[in-house]
Every structure is written in structure tokens, then in C-alpha cells.
C-alpha positions as CSV (number, residue, x, y, z in Angstrom):
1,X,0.8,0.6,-6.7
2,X,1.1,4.3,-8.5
3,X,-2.7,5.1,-7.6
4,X,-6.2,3.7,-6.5
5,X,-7.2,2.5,-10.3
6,X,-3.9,1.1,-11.2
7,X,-2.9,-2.6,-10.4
8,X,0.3,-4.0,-10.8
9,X,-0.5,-7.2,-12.7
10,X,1.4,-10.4,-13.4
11,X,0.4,-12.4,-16.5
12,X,1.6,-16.1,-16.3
13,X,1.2,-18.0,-19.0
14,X,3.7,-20.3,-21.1
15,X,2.4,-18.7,-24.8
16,X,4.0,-15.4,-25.7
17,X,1.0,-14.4,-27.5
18,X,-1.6,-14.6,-24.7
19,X,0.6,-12.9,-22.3
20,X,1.0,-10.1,-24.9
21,X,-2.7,-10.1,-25.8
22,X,-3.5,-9.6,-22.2
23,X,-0.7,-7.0,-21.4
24,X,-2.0,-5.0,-23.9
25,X,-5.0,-5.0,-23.2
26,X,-4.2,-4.2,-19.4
27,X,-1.6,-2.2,-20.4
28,X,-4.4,-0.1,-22.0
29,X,-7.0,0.2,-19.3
30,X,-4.1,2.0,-17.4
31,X,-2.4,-1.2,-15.0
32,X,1.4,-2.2,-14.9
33,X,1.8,-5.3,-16.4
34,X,4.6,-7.5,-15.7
35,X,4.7,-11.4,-17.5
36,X,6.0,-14.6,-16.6
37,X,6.6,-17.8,-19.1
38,X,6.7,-20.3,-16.4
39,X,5.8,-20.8,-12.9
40,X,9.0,-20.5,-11.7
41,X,9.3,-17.0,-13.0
42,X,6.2,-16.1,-12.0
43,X,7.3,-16.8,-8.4
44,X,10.5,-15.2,-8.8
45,X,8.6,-11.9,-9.7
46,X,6.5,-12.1,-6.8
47,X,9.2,-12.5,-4.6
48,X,11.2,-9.3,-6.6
49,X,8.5,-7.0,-6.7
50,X,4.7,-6.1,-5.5
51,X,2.4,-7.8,-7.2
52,X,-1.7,-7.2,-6.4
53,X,-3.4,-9.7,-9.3
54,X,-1.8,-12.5,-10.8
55,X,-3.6,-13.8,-13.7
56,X,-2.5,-17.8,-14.1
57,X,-2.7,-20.5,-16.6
58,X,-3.5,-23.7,-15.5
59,X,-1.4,-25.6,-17.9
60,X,2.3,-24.8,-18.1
61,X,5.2,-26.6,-18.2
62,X,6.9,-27.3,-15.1
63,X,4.9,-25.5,-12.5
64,X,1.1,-25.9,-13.6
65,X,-1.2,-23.2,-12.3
66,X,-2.6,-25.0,-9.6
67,X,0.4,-25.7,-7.8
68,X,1.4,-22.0,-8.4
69,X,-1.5,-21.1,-6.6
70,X,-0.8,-23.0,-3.8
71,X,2.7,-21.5,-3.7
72,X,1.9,-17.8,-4.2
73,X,-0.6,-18.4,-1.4
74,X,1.9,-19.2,1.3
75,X,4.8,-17.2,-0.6
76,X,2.5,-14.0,-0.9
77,X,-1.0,-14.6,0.6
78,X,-2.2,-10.9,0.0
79,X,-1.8,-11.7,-4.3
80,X,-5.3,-12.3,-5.4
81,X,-4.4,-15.4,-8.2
82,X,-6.8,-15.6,-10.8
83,X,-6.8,-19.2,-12.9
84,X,-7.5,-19.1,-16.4
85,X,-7.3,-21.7,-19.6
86,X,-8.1,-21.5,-23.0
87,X,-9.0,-25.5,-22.5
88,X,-12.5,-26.4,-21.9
89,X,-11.7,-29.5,-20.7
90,X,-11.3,-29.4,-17.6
């Protein structure tokens, strides 16, 4: 982490436009943003590099957000894992 207001960030989400939308907007308010398409990348990244917040999408192909969580918390229990959806469905 570069200072005390900066978070290094992971977006996962399968669409390429959320994860730019929310980079950018991240990117903006002055965090590193790294993205992932899948859960599977997403957990490579966290074992490559520190990661503080990883922001989630429940439904992806593959590895759905949920059973990310559950991996990134025994992979990397000090990632706070946020889950979001653009389905209000749930």
C-alpha cells in the first residue's frame, strides 16, 4: 500500500465494462486498481500480489463469488471481500 488513503483494490467481475466502470472510478479517488475476469484470476492475483479490498461478483462463470469468498478467506484471510450484483434477485 503506497500510503494511508490508498488501497490496492481488486475488481472481479466477468463483464469488461463493470470492471472498467469501477476502476475508473477507483482509479480516480486515488486507489490501485487491479481486475480480474474470473475467479480463478482473481485468486491468482491475490496469491501474486497484496491485495487489501476485493470487490466480487456473485455471478461468474466458473468460480461464482461466493465460493471465491470462501477461498480468499482461507487463501488470504486479512482481504476484506466485498460481494456485489447487478441482479436483484437474489
Amino acid at each position: 500500500m503506497s500510503n494511508e488513503s490508498s488501497l490496492v483494490i481488486l475488481v472481479a467481475d466477468d463483464e469488461a465494462i463493470v470492471r472498467s466502470t469501477i476502476g475508473d472510478y477507483l482509479t480516480d479517488a486515488g486507489h490501485e486498481v487491479v481486475e480480474a475476469c474470473d475467479g480463478a484470476q482473481a485468486l491468482a492475483t491475490i496469491d501474486a500480489q497484496d491485495v487489501d479490498l476485493a470487490l466480487v461478483d456473485v455471478r461468474m462463470p466458473g468460480i461464482d463469488g461466493l465460493t471465491l469468498l470462501e477461498r480468499v478467506r482461507a487463501q488470504a484471510p486479512e482481504v476484506a471481500v466485498v460481494i456485489v450484483t447487478a441482479h436483484g434477485n437474489m
